[in-house]
C-alpha positions as CSV (number, residue, x, y, z in Angstrom):
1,X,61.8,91.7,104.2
2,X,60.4,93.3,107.4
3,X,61.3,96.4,108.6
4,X,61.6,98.7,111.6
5,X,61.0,102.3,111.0
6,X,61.7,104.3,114.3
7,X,59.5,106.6,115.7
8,X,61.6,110.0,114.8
9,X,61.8,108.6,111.0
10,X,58.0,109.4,110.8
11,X,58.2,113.3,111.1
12,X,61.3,113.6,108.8
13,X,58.9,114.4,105.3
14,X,57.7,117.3,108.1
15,X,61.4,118.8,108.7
16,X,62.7,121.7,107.4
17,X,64.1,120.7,103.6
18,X,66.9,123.2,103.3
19,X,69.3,120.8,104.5
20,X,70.5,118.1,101.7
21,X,71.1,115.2,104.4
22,X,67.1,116.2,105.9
23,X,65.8,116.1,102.4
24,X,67.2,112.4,100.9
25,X,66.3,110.8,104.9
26,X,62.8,111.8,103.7
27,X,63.0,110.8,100.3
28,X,64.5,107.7,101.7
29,X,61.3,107.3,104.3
30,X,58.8,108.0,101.6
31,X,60.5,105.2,99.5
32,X,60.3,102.8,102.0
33,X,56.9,103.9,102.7
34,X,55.5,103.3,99.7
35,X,57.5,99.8,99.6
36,X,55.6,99.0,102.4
37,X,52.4,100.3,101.0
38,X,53.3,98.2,97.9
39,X,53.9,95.0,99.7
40,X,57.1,94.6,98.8
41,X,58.3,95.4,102.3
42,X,56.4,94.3,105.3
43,X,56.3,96.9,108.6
44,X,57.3,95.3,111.5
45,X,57.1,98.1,115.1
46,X,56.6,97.6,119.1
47,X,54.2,98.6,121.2
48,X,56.0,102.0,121.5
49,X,54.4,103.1,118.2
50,X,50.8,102.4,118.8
């Protein structure tokens, strides 16, 4: 599966982490990111990112 992460998704582990909604989006990010890291996911992103 490839997937699009957008460029505000990278900061979210860095947000404030009071907020339950704040603190599963990064969860969710880290997740994904270590999908990715794992292979089991594969990063897709546009030129914007570089």
């Amino acid at each position: 599966m490839r997937i699009y992460l957008d460029n505000c998704c990278f900061n979210r582990p860095f947000d404030n982490q009071a907020q339950t909604k704040i603190r599963l989006e990064a969860e969710a990010k880290l997740h994904i990111q270590d999908q990715i890291v794992n292979s089991a996911y594969e990063l897709v992103w546009s030129y914007i990112l570089e």
